[in-house]
RODO-2510 file (C-alpha; in nm, 4 decimals, decimal comma):
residues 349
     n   res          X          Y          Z
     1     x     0,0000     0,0000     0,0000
     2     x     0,1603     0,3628    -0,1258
     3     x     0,2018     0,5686     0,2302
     4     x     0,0701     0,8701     0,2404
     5     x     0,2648     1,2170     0,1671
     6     x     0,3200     1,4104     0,4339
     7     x     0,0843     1,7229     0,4278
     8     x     0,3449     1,9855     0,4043
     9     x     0,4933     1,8103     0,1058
    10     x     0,1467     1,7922    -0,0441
    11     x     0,1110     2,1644     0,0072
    12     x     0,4305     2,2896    -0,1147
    13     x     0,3141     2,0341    -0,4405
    14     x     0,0273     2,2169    -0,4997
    15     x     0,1533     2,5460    -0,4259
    16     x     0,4403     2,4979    -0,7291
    17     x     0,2649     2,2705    -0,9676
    18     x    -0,0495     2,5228    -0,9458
    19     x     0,0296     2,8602    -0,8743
    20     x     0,0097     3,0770    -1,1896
    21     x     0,3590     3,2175    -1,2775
    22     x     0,3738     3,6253    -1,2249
    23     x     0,2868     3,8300    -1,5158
    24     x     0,0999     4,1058    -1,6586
    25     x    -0,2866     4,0931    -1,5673
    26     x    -0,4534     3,8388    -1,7849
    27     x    -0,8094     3,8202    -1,8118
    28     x    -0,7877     3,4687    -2,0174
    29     x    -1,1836     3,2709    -2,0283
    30     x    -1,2118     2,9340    -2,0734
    31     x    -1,4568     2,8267    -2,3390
    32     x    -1,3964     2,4553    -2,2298
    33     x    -1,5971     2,4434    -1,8543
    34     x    -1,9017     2,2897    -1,9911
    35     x    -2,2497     2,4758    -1,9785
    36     x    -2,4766     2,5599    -1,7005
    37     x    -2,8310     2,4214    -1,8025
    38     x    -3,1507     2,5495    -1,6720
    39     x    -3,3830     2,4350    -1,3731
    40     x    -3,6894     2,1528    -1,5390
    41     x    -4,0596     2,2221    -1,3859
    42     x    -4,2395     2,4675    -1,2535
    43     x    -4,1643     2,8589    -1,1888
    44     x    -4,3417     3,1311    -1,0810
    45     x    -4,3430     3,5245    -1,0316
    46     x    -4,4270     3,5700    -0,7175
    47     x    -4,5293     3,9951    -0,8219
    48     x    -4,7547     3,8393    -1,0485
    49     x    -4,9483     3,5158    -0,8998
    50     x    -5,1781     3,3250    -1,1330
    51     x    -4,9645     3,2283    -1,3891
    52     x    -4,7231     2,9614    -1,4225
    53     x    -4,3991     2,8605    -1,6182
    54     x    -4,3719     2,4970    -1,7243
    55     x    -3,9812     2,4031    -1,9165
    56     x    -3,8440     2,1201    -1,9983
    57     x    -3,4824     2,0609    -2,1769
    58     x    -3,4654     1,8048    -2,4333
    59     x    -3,0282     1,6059    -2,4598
    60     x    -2,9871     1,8868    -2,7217
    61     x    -3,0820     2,1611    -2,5711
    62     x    -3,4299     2,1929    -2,7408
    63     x    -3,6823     2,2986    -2,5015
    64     x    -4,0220     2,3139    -2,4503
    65     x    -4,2137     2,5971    -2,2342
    66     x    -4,5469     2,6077    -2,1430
    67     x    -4,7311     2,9597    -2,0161
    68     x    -5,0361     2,9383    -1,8381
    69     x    -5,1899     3,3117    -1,8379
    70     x    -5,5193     3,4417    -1,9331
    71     x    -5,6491     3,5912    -2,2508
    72     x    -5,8275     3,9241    -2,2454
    73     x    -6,1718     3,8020    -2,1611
    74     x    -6,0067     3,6482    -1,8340
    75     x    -6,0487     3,2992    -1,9588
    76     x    -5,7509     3,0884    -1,8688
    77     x    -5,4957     2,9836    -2,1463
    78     x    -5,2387     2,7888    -2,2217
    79     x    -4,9550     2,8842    -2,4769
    80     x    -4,6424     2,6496    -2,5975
    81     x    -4,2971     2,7421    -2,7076
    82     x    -4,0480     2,5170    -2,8643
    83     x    -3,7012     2,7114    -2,9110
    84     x    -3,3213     2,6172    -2,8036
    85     x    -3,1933     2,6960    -2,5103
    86     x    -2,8188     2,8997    -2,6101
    87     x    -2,5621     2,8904    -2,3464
    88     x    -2,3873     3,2161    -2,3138
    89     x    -2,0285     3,2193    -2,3707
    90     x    -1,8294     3,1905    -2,0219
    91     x    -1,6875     3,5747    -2,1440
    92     x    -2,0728     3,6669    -2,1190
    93     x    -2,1685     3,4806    -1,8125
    94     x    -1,8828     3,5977    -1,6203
    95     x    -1,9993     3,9889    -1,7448
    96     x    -2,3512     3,9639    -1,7381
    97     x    -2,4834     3,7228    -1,5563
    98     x    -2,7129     3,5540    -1,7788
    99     x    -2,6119     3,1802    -1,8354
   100     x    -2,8361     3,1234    -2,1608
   101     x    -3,1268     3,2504    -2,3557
   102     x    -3,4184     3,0950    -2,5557
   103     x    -3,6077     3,3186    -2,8074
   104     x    -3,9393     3,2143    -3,0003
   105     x    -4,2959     3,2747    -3,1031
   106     x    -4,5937     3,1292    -2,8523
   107     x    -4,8363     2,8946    -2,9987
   108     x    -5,1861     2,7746    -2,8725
   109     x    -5,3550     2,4780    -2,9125
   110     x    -5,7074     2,4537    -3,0009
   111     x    -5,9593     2,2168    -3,0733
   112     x    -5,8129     1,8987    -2,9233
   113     x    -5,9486     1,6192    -2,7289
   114     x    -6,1814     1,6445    -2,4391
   115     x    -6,1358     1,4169    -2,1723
   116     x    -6,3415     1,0462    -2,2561
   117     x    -6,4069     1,1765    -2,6662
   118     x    -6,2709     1,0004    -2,9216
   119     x    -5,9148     1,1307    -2,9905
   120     x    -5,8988     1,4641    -3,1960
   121     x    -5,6304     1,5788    -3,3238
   122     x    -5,5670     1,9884    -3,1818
   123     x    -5,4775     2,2711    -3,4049
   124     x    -5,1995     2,4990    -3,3198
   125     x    -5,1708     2,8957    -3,4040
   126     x    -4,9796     3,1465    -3,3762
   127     x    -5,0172     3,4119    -3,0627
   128     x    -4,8050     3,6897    -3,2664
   129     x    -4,6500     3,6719    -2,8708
   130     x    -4,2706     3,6768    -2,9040
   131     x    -4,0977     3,5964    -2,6119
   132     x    -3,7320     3,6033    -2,4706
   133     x    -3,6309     3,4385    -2,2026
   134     x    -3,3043     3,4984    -2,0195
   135     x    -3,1770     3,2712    -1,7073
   136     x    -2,9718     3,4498    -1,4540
   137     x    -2,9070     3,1155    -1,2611
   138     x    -3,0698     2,7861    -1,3584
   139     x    -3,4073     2,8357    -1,1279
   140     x    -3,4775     3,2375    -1,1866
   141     x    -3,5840     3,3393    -1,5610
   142     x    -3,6771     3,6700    -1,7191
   143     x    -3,9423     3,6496    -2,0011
   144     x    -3,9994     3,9822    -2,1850
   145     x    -4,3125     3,9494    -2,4148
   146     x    -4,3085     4,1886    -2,7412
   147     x    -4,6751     4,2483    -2,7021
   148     x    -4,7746     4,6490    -2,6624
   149     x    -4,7106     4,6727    -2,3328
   150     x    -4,3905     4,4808    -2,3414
   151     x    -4,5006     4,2554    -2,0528
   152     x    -4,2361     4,1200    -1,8527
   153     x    -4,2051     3,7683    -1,6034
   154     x    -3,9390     3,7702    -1,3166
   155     x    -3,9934     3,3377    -1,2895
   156     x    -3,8020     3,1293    -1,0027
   157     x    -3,8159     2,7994    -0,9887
   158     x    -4,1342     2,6776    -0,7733
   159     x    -3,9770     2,6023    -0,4005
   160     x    -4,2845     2,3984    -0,2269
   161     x    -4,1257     2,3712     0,1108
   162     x    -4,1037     2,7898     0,1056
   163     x    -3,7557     2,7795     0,2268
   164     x    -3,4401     3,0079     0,0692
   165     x    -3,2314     2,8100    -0,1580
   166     x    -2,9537     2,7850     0,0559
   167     x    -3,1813     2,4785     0,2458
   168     x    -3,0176     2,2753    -0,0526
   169     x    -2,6671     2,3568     0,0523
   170     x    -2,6446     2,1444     0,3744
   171     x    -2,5092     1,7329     0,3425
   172     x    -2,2797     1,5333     0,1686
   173     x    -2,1448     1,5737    -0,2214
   174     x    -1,9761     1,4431    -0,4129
   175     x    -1,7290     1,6659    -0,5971
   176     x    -1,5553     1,7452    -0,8749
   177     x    -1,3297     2,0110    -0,9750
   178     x    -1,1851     2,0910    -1,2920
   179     x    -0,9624     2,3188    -1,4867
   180     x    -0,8748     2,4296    -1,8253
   181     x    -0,5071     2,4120    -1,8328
   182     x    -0,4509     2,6241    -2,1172
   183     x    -0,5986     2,8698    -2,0557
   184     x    -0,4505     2,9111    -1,7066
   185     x    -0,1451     2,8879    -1,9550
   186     x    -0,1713     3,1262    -2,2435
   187     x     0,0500     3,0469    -2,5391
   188     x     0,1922     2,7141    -2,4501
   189     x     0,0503     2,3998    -2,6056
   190     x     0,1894     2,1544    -2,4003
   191     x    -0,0782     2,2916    -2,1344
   192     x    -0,3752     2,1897    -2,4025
   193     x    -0,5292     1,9799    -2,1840
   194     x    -0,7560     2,0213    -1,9047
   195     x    -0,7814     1,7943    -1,5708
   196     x    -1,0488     1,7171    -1,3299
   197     x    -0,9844     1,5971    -0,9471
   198     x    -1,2821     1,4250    -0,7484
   199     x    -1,3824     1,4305    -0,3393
   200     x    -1,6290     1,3634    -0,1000
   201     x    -1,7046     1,6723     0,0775
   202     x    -1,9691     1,7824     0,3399
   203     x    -2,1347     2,1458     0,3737
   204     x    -2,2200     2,2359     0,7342
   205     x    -2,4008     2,5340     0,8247
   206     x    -2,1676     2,8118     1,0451
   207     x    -2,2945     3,0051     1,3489
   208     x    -2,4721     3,3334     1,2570
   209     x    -2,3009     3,6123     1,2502
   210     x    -1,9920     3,4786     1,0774
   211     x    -1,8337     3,7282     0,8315
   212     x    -1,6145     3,7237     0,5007
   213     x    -1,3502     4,0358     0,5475
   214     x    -1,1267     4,1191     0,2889
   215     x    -0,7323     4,1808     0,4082
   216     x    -0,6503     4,5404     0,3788
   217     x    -0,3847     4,5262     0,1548
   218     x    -0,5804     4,2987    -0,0932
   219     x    -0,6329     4,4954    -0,3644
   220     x    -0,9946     4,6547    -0,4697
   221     x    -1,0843     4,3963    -0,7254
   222     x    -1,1138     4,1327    -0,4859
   223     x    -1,4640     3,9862    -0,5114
   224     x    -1,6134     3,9951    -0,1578
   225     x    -1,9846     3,8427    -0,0786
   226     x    -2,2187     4,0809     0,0551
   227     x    -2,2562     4,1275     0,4385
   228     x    -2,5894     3,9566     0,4862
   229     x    -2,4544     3,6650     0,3037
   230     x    -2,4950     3,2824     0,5579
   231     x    -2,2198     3,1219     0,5444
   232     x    -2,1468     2,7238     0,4685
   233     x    -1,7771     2,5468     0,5420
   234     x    -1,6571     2,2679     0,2871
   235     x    -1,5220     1,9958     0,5138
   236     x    -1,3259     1,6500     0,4001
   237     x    -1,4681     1,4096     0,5972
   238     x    -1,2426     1,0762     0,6496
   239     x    -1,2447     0,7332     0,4145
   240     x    -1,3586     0,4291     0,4961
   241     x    -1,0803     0,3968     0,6727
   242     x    -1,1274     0,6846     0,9297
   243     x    -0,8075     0,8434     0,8016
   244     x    -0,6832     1,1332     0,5975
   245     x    -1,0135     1,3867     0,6675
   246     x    -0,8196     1,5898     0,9172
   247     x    -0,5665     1,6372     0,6875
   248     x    -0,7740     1,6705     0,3846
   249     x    -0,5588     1,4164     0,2340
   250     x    -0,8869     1,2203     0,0653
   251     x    -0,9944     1,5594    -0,0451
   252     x    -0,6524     1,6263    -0,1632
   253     x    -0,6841     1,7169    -0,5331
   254     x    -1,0298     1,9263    -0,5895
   255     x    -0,9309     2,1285    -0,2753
   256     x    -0,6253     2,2648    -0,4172
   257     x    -0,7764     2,3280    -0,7310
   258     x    -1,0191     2,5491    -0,5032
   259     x    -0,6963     2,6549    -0,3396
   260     x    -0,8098     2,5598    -0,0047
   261     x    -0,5204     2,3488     0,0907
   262     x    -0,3762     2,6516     0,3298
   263     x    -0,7198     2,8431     0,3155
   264     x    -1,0606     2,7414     0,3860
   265     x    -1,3917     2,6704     0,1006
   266     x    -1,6842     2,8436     0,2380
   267     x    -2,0020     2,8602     0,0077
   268     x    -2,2256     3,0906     0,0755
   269     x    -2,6320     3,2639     0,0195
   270     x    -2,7317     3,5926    -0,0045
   271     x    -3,1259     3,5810     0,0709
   272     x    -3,1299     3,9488    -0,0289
   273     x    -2,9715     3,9450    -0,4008
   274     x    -3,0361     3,5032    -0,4403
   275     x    -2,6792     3,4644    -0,5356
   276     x    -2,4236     3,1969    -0,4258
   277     x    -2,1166     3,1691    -0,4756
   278     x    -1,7713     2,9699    -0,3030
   279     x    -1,5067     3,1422    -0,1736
   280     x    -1,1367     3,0621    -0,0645
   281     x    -1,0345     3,2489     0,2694
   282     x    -0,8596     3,2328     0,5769
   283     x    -1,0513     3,1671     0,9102
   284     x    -0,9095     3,4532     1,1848
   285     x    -1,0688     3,5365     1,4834
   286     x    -1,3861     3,3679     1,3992
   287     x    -1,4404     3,5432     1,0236
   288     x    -1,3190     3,3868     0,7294
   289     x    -1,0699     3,6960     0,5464
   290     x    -1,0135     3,6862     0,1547
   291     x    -0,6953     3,7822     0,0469
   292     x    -0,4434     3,7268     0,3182
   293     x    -0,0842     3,6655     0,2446
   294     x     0,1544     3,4256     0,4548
   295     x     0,5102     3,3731     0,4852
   296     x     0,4418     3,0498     0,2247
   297     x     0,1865     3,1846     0,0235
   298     x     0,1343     3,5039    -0,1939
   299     x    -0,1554     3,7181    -0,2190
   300     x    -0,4582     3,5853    -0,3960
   301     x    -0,8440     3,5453    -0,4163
   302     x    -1,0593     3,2417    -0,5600
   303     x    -1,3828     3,3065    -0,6377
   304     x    -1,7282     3,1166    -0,7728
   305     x    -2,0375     3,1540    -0,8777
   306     x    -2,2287     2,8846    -0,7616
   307     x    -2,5863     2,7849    -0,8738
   308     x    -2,8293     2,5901    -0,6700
   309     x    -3,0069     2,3239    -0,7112
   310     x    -3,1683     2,0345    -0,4828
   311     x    -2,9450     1,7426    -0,5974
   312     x    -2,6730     1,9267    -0,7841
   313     x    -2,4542     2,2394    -0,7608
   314     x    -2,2343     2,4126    -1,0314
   315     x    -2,0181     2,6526    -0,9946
   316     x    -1,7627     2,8806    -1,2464
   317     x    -1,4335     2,9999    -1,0996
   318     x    -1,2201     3,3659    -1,0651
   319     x    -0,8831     3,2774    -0,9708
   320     x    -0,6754     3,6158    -0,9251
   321     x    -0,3558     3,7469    -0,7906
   322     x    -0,1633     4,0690    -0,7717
   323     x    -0,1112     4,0179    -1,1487
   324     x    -0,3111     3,7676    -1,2821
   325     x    -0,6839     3,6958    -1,2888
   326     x    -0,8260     3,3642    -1,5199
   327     x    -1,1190     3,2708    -1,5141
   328     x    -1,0531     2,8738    -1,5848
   329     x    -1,2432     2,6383    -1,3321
   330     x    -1,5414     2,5014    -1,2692
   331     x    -1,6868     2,2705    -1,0227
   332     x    -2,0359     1,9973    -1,0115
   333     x    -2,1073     1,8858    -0,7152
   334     x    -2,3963     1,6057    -0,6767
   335     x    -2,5961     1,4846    -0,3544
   336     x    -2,4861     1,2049    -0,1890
   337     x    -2,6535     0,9488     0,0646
   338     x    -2,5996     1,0836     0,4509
   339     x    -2,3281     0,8117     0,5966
   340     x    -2,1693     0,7787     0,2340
   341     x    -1,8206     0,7596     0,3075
   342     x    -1,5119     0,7821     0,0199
   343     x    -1,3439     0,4309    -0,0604
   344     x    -0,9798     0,4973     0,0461
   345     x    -0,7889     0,3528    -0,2963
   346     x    -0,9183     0,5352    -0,5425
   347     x    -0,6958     0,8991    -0,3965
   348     x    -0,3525     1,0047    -0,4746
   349     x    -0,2549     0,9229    -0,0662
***
């Protein structure tokens, strides 16, 4: 059996096999982190009760949207969209927002079937509504109508428990964590390649009250969540085993690629603004501070946007430093089984 590395050998591994060399600021976006899809069911706008949002994604991205409003007579209608969902580009997501649009015209079906008739087959026509609908996160979609009054939908994804999203934060995931290489590397092909690294990790809620700071000499650009924000702590719980949790050691490779093998991953919610995100920091004095330099370590910040979901998170990372910012990793995380514990041969120990 191959003994384990000591930890401080691990670290200083990671810390020179990882860390992006100094150079002038580089704003390189991957292309190559995969897409972020949007939420399948029901939404609502909770402004505007009494209609509803049905989607549903096809494998290739076709999709197919039902809108249940009412007509001008007050009679209750159903209209149908079929139109692709387009992924932004990662260059848009990161400076928008918006992780895909669909565009189309809204049909309605008349002149079908009636429950117990003989099967007839129902007419479709056109609305002359136009819709576009862009996602901000995978459960929360604008829909602007090109009707006179230019009618406009602010849909989340129907929560029946009533709870804020972070309630799907809490338990055990499995992770994965993965990076383009090339473009962390501009300019040298050897790096055209990119790598994942996997883990078992568990998000536990921390005590209210606890704060992300941001060191004061970390420069401005420094993402930092906003106050109300509730913070989460990524742990590495032990193998089989019992061994190498304390350590991180089974957690090994997707926490340095979150470069939290000297820091700590915290997730986080805003209930305010709905956004999530991850964040790598440094626990002092009870808050977790972004940006703090060490006698091993230089100055740097690593950042994600994470997007919520009951059985699956994804997230799209901002590594920066004094002179370098990428924006080159991603990360999936899926719901695992309470008591699911990581099999202890299948980690670089």
């Amino acid at each position: 059996m191959r003994k384990p590395y000591p930890f401080a050998a691990l670290v200083a591994f990671a810390l020179g096999a990882i860390a992006p060399a100094a150079q002038a600021l580089d704003t390189s976006v991957s292309e190559r982190l995969g897409i972020v899809a949007p939420y399948t069911g029901s939404y609502f706008d909770p402004a505007q009760s009494g209609s509803g949002l049905e989607v549903d994604i096809g494998p290739g991205l076709g999709n197919f949207i039902s809108f249940q409003t009412y007509d001008a007579a007050g009679n209750q209608v159903n209209y149908l969209l079929q139109a692709a969902y387009t992924p932004t580009t990662e260059q848009e997501r990161a400076a928008t927002g918006i992780i895909g649009r669909a565009t189309g015209e809204f049909l309605q079906a008349r002149d079908g079937q009636c429950p117990g008739c003989e099967y007839r087959q129902p007419q479709l026509t056109a609305t002359g509504l136009h819709a576009t609908l862009e996602w901000s996160d995978p459960r929360h979609v604008k829909m602007t109508l090109d009707n006179a009054a230019h009618s406009t939908y602010q849909w989340q994804a129907v929560n029946f428990e009533s709870k804020d999203e972070d309630a799907f934060l809490p338990g055990l995931w499995a992770a994965t964590v993965y990076v383009d290489n090339k473009a962390s590397n501009p300019g040298k092909p050897e790096a055209d390649f990119q790598t994942a690294a996997m883990a078992l990790v568990k998000l536990t809620a921390l005590p209210a009250g606890t704060k992300f700071l941001k060191d004061p000499d970390a420069p401005a650009s420094y993402f930092i969540p906003p106050a109300g924000a509730r913070l989460y702590r990524l742990d590495c719980p032990p193998d089989s085993l019992n061994q190498n949790g304390t350590n991180r050691g089974a957690c090994w490779g997707a926490f340095s690629m979150l470069w939290a093998i000297t820091n700590d991953a915290v997730a986080w919610y805003d209930p305010a603004t709905k956004r999530a995100g991850i964040e790598a920091a440094r626990l002092v004095d009870g808050n977790y501070v972004i940006g703090k330099k060490d006698a091993t370590t230089d100055r740097f910040a690593m950042h994600f946007d994470l997007y919520l979901g009951p059985d699956v998170l994804r997230a799209r990372g901002v590594f920066e430093t004094d002179k370098v910012r990428q924006q080159t990793r991603a990360a999936t995380f899926v719901r695992l089984p309470e008591g699911t514990t990581r099999y202890p041969y299948d980690y670089f120990r």
